[in-house]
MARLUMBA-534133 format. One record per residue: y, x, z of N, C-alpha, C in turn; residue in three letters. Coordinates in steps of 0.02 Angstrom, whole numbers, m for minus. Atoms other than C-alpha are relative to their C-alpha. Example, Ala and Ser with C-alpha at 12.3 -4.5 7.8 and 13.67 -1.06 7.14 Angstrom:
- m59, 45, 0, m225, 615, 390, 60, 45, 0, ala
- m59, m42, m3, m53, 684, 357, 55, m39, 37, ser
***
This chain:
- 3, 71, m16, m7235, 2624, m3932, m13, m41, m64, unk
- 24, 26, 42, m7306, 2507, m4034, 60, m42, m38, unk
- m57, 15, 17, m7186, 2419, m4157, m23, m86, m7, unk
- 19, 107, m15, m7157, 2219, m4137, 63, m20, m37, unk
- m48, 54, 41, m7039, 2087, m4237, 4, m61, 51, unk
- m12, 43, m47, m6966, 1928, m4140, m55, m51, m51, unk
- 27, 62, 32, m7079, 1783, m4152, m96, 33, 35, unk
- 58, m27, m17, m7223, 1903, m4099, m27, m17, 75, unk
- 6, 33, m47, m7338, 1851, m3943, m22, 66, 50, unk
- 15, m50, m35, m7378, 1973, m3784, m29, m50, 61, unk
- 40, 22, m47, m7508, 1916, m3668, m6, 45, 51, unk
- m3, m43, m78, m7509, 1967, m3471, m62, m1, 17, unk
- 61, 8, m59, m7639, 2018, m3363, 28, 41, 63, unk
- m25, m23, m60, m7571, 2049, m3193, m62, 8, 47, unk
- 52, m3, m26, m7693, 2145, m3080, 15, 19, 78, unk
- m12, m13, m89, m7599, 2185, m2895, m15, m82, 26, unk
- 28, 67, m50, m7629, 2082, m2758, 95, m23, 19, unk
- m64, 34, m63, m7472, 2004, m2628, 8, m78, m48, unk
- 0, 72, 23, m7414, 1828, m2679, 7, m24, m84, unk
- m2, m6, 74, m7382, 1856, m2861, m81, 2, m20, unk
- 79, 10, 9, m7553, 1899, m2869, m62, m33, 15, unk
- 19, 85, m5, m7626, 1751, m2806, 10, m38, m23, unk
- m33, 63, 28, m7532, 1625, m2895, m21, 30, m75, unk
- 11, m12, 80, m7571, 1727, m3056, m96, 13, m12, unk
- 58, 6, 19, m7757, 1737, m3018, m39, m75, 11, unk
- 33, 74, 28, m7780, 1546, m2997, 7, m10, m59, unk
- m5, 44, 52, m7691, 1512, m3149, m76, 32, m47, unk
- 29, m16, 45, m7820, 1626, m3227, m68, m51, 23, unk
- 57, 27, m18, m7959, 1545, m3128, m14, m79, m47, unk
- 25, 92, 15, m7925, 1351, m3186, 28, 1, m74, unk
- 6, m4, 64, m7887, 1418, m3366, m50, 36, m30, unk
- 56, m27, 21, m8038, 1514, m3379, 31, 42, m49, unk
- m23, m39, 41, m7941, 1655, m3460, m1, 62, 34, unk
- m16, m64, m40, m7893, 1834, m3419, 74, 14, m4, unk
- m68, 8, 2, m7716, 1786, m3443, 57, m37, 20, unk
- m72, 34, m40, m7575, 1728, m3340, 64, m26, m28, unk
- m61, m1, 18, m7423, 1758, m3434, m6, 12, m68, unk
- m35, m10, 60, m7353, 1740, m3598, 75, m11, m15, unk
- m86, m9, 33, m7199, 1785, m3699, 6, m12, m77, unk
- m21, m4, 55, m7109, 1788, m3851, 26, 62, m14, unk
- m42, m53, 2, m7040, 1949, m3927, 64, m20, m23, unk
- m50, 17, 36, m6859, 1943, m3971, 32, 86, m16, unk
- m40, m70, 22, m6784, 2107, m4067, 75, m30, m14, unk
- m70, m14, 9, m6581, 2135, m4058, 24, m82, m5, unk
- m27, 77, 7, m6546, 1944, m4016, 79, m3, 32, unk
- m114, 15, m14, m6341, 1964, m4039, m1, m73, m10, unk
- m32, 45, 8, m6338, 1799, m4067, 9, m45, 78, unk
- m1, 27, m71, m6347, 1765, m3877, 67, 43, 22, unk
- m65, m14, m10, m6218, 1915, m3854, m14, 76, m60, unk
- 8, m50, 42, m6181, 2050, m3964, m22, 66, 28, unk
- 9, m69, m45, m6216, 2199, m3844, m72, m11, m1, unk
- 70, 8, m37, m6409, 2137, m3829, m31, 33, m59, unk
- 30, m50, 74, m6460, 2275, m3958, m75, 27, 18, unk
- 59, m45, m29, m6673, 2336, m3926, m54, m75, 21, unk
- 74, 44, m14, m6836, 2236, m3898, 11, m39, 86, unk
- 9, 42, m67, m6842, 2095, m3768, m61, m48, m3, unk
- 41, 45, 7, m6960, 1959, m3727, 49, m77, 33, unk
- m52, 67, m16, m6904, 1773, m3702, m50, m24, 32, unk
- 63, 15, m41, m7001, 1704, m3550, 24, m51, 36, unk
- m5, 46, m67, m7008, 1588, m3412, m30, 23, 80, unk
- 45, m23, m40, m7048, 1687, m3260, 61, 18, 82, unk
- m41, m52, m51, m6983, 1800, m3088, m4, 62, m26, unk
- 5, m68, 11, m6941, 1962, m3126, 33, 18, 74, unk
- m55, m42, m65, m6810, 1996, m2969, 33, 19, m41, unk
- m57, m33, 21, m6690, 2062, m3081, 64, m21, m41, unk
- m45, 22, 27, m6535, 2020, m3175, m18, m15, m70, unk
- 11, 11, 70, m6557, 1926, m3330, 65, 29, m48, unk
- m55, m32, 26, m6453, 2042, m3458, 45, m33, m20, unk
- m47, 30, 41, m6362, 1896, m3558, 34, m23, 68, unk
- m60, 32, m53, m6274, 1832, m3385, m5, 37, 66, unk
- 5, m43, m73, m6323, 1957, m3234, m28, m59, 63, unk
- 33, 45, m71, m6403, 1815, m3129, m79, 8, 7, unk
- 63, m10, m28, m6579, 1849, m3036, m31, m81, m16, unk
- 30, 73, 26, m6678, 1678, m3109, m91, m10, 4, unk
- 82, m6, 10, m6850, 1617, m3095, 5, m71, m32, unk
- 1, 29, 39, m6858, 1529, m3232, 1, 31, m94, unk
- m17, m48, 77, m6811, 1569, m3425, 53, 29, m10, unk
- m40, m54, 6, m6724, 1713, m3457, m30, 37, m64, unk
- 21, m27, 27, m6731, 1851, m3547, m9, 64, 22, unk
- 22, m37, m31, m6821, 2008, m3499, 10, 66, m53, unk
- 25, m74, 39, m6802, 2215, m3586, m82, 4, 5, unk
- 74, m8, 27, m6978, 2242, m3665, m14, 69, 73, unk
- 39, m76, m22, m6993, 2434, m3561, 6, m24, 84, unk
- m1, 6, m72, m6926, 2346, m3417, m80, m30, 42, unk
- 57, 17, m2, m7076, 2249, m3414, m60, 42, 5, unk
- 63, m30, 17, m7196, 2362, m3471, m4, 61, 62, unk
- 7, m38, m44, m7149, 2490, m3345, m13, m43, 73, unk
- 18, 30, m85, m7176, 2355, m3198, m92, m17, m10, unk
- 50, 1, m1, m7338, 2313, m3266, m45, 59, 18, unk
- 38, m77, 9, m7385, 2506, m3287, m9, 20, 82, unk
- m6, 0, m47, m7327, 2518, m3107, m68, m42, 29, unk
- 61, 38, m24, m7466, 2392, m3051, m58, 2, m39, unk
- 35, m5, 39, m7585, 2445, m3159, m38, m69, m36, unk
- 9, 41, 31, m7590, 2304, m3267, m8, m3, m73, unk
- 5, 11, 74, m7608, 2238, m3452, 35, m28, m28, unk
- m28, 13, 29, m7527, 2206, m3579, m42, 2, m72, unk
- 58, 19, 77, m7603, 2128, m3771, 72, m46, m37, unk
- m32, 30, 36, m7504, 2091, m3928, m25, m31, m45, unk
- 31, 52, 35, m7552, 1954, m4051, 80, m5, m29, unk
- m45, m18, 34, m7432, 1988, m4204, 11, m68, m27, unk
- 29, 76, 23, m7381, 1824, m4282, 23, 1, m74, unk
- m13, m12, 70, m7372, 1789, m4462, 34, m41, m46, unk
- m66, 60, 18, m7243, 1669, m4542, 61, 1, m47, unk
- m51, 11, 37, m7101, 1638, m4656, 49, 30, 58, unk
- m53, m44, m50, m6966, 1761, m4569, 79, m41, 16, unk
- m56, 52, m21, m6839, 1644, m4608, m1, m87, 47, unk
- m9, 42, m71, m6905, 1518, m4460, 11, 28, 65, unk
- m45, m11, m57, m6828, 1622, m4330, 54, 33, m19, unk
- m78, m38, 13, m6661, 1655, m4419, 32, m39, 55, unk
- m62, 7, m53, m6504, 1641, m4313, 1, m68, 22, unk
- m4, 78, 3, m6471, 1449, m4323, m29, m18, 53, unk
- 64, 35, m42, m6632, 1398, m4253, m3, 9, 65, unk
- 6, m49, m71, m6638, 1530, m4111, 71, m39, 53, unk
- m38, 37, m28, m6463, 1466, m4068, m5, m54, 53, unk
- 2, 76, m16, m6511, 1304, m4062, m49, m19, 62, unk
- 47, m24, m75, m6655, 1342, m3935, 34, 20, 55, unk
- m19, m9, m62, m6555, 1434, m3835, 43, m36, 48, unk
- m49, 58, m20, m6435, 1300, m3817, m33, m33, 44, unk
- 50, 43, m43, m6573, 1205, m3747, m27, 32, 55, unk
- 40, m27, m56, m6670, 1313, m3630, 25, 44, 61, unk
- m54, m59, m17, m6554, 1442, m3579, 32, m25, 95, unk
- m28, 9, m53, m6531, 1439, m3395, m82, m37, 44, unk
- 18, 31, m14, m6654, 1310, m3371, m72, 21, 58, unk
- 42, m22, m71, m6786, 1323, m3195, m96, m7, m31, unk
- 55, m7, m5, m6964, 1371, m3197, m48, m70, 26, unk
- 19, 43, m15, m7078, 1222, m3198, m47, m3, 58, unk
- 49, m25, m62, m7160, 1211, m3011, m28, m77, 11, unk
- 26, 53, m47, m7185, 1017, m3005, m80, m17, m17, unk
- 96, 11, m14, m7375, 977, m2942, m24, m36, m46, unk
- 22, 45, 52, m7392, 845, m3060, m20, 24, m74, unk
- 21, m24, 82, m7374, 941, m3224, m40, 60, 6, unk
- 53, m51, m14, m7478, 1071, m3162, m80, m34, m2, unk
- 73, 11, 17, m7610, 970, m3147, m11, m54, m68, unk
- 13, 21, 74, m7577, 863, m3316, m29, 60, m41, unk
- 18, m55, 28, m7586, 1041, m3383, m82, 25, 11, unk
- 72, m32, m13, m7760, 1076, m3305, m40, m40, m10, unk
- 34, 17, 5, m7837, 937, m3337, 27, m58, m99, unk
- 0, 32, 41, m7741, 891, m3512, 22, m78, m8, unk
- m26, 76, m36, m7676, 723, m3452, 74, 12, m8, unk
- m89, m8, m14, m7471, 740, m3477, 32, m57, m15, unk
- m18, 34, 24, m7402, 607, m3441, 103, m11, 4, unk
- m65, 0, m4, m7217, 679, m3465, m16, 40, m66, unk
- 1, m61, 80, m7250, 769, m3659, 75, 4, 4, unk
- m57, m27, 31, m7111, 879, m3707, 74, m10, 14, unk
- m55, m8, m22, m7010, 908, m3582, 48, 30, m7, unk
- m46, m42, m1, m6854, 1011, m3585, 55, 31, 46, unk
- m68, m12, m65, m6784, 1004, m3414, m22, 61, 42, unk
- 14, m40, m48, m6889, 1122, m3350, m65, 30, m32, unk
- 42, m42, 27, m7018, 1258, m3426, m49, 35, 27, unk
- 46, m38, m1, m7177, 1357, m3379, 4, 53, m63, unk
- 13, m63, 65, m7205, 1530, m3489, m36, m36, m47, unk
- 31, 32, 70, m7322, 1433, m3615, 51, m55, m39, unk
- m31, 39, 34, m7224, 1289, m3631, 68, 47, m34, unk
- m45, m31, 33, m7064, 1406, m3678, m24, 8, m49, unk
- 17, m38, 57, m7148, 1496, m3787, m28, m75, m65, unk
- 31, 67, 37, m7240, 1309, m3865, 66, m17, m28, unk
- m46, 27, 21, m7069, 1241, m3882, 44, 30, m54, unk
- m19, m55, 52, m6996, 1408, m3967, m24, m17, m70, unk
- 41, 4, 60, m7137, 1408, m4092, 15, m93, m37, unk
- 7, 85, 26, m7130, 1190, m4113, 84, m2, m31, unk
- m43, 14, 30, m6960, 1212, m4151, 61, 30, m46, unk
- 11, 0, 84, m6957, 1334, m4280, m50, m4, m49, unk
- 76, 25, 71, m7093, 1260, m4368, m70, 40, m20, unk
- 60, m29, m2, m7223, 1361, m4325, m53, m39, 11, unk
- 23, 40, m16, m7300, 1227, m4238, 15, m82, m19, unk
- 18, 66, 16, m7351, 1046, m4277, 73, m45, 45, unk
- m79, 56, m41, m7170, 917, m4229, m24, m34, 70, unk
- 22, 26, m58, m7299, 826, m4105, m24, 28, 61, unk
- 13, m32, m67, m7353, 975, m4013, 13, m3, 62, unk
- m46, 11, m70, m7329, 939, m3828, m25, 64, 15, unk
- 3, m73, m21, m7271, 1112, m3779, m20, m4, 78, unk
- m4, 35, m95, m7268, 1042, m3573, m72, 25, m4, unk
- 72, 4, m2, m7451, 1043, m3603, m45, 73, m16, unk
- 35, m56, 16, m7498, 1225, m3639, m5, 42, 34, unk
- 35, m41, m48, m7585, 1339, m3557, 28, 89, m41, unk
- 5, m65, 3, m7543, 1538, m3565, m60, 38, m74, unk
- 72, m3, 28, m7730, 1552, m3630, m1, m33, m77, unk
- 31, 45, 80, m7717, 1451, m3793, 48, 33, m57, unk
- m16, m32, 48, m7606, 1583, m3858, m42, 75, m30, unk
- 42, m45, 13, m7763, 1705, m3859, m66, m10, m33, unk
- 26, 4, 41, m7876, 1720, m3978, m77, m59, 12, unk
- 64, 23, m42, m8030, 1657, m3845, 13, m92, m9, unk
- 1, 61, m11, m7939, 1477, m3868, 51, m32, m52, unk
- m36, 28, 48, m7850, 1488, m4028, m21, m74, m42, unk
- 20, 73, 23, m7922, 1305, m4086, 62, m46, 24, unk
- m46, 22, m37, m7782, 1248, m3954, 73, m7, m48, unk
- m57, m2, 38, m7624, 1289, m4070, m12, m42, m83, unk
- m28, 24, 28, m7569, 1168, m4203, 49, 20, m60, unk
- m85, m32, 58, m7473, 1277, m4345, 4, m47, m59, unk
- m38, 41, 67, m7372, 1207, m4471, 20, 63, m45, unk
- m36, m42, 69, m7286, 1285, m4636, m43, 61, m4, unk
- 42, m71, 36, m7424, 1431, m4670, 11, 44, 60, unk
- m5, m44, m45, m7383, 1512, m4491, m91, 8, 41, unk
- 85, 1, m21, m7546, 1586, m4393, 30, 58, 38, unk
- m6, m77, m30, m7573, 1734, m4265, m44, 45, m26, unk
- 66, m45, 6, m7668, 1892, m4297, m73, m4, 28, unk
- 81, m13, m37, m7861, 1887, m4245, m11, 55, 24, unk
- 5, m75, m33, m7818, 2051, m4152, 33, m20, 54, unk
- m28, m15, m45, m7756, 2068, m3976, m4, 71, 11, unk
- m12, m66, m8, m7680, 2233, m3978, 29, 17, 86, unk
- m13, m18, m70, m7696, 2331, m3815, 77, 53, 1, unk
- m63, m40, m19, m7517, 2408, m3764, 4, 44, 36, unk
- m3, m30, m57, m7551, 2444, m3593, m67, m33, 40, unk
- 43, 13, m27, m7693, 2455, m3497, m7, 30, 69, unk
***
């Protein structure tokens, strides 16, 4: 298995059909991408609980399953086991692409992460019509929300607020797609942070 650090990005491509797979091949349609879903990696994040020892991702999504830090089934942000993932994708013969990121290590020390999770932690998957279509057509006229998340925006807000990203970034406003290389112009870094110009294949 390939080896990853928190802060690192993992791009989805979901390829079954039933209702998951509809809703994940518009988004690809009206982002003109081949990517649905994005994450964050997080390695051994005790600072949520000490038992959470092994590679996770920090998302905004459905899995159906128990989020490990509290045992509740959530569709929203949670946090997901990396193999758990990778074996549901493998199951649907799907994809998986990593985009390593490159940064001062000490903007996701403990503190920060905390301080995020304080904020997001629990919080519901963004479904309302309105910011879906600010998002598609770039129009937001709610920037930088926090009450409620999509997978990009998590991950936008993550990055904006350890200083990866620009203070004004409106995370609300990001698309899946603008964390891949096809639309890297989209991201905003601050302090010397950047992603790799590689999308490494995991799983195909």
């Amino acid at each position: 298995m390939v080896d990853m650090k928190t802060g690192d990005i993992l791009l989805f491509d979901y390829k079954a059909g039933g209702a998951f797979g509809i809703f994940t091949k518009l988004i690809k349609y009206f982002t003109k991408s081949d990517y649905s879903h994005v994450a964050m990696v997080l390695k051994d994040p005790t600072f949520i609980h000490p038992s959470l020892k092994g590679t996770y991702i920090w998302e905004s999504s459905w899995e159906g399953k128990p989020d490990p830090q509290d045992g509740k089934i959530k569709l929203g942000v949670q946090i997901t086991p990396f193999l758990e993932i990778y074996d549901q994708y493998k199951y649907h013969n799907s994809s998986i692409y990593l985009r390593r990121v490159n940064c001062d290590p000490t903007l996701f020390n403990e503190e920060n992460l905390k301080k995020i999770h304080d904020v997001v932690y629990n919080k519901p998957y963004d479904i309302i019509p309105k910011d879906w279509v600010g998002a598609i057509t770039r129009d937001d006229p709610d920037p930088q929300r926090v009450n409620r998340f999509w997978c990009s925006a998590l991950v936008g807000y993550i990055y904006t607020k350890c200083g990866l990203l620009k203070p004004d970034t409106d995370w609300s406003n990001l698309r899946a797609s603008d964390f891949s290389i096809k639309y890297e112009g989209n991201l905003k870094y601050d302090n010397g942070a950047s992603l790799d110009m590689e999308e490494i294949e995991i799983l195909r």
